[in-house]
PLY file of the C-alpha trace (Angstrom):
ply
format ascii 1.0
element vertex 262
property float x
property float y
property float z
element edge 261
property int vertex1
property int vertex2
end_header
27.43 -1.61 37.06
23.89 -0.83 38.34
24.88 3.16 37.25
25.54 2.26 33.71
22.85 -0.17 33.43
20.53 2.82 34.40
22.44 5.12 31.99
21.75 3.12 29.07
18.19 2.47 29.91
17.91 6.50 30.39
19.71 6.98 26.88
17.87 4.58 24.82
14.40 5.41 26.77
15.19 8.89 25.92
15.70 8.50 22.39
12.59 6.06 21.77
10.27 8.78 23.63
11.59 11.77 21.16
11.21 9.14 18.25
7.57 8.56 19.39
6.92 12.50 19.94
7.95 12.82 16.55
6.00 10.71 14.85
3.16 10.96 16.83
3.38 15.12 17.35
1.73 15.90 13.86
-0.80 13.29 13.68
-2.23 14.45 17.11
-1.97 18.11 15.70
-4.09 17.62 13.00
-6.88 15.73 15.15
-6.49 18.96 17.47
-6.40 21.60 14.94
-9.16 20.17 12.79
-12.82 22.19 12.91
-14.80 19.30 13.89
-18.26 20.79 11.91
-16.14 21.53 9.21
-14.99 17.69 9.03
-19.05 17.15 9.52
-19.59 18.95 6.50
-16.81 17.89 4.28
-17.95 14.28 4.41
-21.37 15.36 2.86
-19.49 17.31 0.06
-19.87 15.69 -3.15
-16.69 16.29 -4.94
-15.02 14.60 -1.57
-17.55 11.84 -1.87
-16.76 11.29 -5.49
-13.10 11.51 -4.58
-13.32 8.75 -2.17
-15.36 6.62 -4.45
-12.59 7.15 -7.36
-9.67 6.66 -4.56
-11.15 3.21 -2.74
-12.35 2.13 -6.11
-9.34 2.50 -7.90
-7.25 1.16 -4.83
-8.83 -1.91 -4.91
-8.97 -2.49 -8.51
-4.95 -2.28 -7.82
-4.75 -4.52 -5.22
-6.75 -7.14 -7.05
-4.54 -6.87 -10.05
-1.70 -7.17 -7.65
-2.81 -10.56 -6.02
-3.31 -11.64 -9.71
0.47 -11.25 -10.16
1.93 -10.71 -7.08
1.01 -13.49 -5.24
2.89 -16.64 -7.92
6.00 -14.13 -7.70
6.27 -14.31 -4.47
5.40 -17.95 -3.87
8.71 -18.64 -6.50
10.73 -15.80 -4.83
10.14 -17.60 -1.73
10.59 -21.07 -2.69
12.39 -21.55 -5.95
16.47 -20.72 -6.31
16.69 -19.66 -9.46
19.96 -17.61 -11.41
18.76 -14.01 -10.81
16.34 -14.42 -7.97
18.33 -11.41 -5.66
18.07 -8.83 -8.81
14.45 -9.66 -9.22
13.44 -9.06 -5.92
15.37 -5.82 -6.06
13.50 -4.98 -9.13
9.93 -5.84 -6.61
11.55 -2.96 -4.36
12.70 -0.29 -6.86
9.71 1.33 -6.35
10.23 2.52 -2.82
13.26 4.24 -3.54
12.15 5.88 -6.79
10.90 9.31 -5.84
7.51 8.66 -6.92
6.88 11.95 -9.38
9.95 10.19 -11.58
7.34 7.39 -11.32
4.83 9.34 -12.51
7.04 10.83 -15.33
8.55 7.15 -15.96
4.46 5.59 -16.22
3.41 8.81 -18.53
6.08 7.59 -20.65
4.87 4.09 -21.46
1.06 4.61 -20.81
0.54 8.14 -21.68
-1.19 8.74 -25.51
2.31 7.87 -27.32
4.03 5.54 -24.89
4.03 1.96 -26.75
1.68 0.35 -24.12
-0.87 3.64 -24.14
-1.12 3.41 -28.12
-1.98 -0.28 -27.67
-4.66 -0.29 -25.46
-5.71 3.26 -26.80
-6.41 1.13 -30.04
-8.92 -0.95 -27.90
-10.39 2.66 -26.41
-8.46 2.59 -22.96
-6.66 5.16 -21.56
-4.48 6.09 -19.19
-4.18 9.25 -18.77
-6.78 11.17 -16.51
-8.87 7.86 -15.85
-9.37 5.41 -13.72
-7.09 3.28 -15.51
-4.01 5.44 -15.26
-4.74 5.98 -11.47
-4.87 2.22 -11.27
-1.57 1.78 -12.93
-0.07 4.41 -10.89
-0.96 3.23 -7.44
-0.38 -0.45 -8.48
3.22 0.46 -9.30
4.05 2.11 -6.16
1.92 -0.22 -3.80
3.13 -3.40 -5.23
6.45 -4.09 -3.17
4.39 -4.61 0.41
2.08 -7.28 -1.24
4.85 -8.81 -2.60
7.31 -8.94 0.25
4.36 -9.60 2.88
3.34 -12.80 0.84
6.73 -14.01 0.09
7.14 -13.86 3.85
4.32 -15.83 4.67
5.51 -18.24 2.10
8.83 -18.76 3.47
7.26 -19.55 6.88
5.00 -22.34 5.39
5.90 -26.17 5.59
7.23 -27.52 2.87
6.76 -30.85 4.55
2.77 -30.88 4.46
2.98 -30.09 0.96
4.76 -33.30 -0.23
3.03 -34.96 2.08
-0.16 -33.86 -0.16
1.52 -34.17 -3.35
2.43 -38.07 -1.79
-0.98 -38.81 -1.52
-1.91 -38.23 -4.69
-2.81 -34.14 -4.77
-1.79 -32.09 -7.67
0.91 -28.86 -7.40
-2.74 -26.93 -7.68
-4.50 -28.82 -4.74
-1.16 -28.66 -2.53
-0.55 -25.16 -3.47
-4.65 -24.42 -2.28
-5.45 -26.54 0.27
-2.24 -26.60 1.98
0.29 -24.17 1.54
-2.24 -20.72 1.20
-4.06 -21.73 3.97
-1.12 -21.50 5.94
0.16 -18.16 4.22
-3.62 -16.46 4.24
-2.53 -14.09 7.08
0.33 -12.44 5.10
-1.46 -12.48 2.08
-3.83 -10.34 3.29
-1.61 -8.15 5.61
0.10 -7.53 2.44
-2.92 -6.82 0.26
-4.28 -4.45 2.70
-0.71 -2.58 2.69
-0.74 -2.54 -0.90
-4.62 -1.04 -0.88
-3.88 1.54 1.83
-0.39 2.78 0.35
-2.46 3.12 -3.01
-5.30 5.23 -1.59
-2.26 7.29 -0.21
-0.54 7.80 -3.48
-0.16 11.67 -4.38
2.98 11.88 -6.78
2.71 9.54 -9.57
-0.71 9.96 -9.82
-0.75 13.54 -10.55
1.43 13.04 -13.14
-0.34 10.24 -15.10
-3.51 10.83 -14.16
-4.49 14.36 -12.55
-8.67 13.97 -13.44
-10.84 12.49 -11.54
-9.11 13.28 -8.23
-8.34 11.23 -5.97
-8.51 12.20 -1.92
-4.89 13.39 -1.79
-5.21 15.32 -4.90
-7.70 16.81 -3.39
-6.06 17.54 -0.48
-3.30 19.58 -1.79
-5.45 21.43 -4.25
-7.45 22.31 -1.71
-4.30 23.51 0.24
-3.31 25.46 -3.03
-6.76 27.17 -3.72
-8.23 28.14 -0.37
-5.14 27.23 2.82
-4.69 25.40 5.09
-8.71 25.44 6.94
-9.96 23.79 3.43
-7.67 20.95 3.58
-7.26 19.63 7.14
-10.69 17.85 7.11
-9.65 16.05 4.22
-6.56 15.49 5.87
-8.01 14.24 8.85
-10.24 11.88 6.51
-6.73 10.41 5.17
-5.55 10.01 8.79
-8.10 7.97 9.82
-8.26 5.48 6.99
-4.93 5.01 7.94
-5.62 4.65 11.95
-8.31 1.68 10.95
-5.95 0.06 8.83
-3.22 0.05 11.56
-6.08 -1.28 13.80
-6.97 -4.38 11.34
-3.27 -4.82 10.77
-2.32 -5.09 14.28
-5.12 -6.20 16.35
-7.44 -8.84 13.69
-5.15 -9.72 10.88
-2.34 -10.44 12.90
-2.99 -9.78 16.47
0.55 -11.12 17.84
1.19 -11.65 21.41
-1.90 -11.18 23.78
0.58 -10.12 26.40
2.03 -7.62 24.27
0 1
1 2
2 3
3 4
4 5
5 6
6 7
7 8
8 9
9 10
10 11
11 12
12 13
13 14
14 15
15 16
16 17
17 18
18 19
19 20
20 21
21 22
22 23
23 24
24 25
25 26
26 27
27 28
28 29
29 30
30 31
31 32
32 33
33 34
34 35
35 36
36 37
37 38
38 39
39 40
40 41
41 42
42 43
43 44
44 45
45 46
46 47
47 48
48 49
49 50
50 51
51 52
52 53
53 54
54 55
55 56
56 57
57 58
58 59
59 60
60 61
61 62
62 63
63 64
64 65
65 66
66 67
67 68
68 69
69 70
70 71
71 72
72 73
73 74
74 75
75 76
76 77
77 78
78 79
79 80
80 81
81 82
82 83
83 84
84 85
85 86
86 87
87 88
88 89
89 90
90 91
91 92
92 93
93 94
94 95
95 96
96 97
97 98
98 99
99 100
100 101
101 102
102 103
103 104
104 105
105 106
106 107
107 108
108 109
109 110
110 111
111 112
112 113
113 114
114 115
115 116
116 117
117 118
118 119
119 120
120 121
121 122
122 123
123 124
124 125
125 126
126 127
127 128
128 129
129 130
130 131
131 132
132 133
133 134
134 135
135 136
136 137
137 138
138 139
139 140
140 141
141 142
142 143
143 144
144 145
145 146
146 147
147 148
148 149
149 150
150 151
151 152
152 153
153 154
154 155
155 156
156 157
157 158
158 159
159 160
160 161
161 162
162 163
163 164
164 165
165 166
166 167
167 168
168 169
169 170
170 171
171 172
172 173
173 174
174 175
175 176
176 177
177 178
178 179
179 180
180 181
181 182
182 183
183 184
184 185
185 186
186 187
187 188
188 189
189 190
190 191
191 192
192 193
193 194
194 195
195 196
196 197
197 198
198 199
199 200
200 201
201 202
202 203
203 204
204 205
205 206
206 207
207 208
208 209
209 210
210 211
211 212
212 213
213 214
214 215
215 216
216 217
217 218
218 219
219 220
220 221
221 222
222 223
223 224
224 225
225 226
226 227
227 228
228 229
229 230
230 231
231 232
232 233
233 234
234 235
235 236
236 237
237 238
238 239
239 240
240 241
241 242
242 243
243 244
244 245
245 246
246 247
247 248
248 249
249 250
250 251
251 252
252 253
253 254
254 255
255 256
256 257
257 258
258 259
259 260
260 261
């Protein structure tokens, strides 16, 4: 018994370890490979500045917009049953399984100069193609599904109990809904938002087909690749890697820590 018990600890240890090399292999190569003077440099080059003003900017602008709407459609996902809830929330996660360049065509389509929402708000002088708006729209569509999910995670967690308790003493569906249920859903909220914000300032595909100019970091990155190899895009790269290593860290260690003996 003790042979197989060892076996199957020696199997599944083995696999988790070549999982882990994987995953871990090229983000360690890039740290290694990367010219740390040239990474010096690139941070004090102002088309990368620009770049990361445009890509944080326009991120955030996303996320916002997402909270605006993401947040009620989760709270009903989570707690209403209503005839077509399942297909909904499979429309929240159709864009993680749409390759995200048919996402890009799909957007150009209805916000581009003749899709029916572009000529609407091109009437009002907003575009969406090469702008800020279009890179807005593109991120938000592809980034939306972890905000979403996230919150209507944290709102299936939260006690419907307290709430009619508040709504007994006299508090409205608005006070219960802010002063009881999101402070108990905060956490996931904002786990989700900052998903949604980092997956956004990751975005490559969709945006370069809506919304090419002004260039955001990993537009940048592969023109970069394309124009001069493989030297003139790794510190950009390496920029992209770490934005992601501190949002792992807030994720895991402030926003929700978990277990302390973990």
């Amino acid at each position: 018994m003790k042979r197989y018990q060892r076996s199957f600890r020696f199997v599944f240890g083995a696999a988790a370890l070549g999982l882990m090399i994987f995953l871990l292999a090229p983000l360690l190569q890039t740290v290694v490979s990367t010219n740390w003077l040239d990474f010096y440099f690139a941070l004090q080059d102002e088309q990368l500045l620009r770049s990361i003003r445009v890509t944080f900017g326009a991120a955030l602008l996303a996320t916002i917009l997402g909270l605006i709407g993401g947040v009620p459609l989760a709270f009903l996902l989570a707690r209403r049953v209503f005839r077509g809830r399942r297909l909904v929330q499979a429309f929240v996660n159709l864009p993680v399984i749409i390759p995200h360049t048919a996402a890009g065509v799909s957007l150009l389509l209805v916000f581009g100069r003749y899709g029916w929402l572009g000529r609407g708000f091109g009437a009002l002088g907003i575009t969406f193609t090469d702008s800020i708006a279009g890179i807005t729209v593109a991120m938000a569509f592809v980034s939306l599904p972890y905000l979403v999910n996230a919150a209507r995670e944290a709102f299936a967690m939260t006690s419907e109990e307290l709430e009619l308790a508040a709504t007994v003493d006299g508090a409205s569906a608005w006070q219960a809904f802010w002063l009881v249920t999101l402070p108990q859903a905060w956490r996931g909220i904002l786990s989700g938002a900052v998903m949604m914000w980092a997956r956004g300032v990751s975005e490559f595909g969709a945006i370069v087909i809506l919304a090419y100019h002004p260039k955001v970091v990993p537009v940048l990155v592969y023109e970069r690749f394309e124009s001069f190899g493989l030297s003139a895009a790794l510190p950009v790269a390496l920029f992209l890697l770490i934005i992601a290593l501190v949002v792992f860290g807030l994720l895991n260690f402030v926003i929700l820590p978990g277990d302390k003996k973990q």
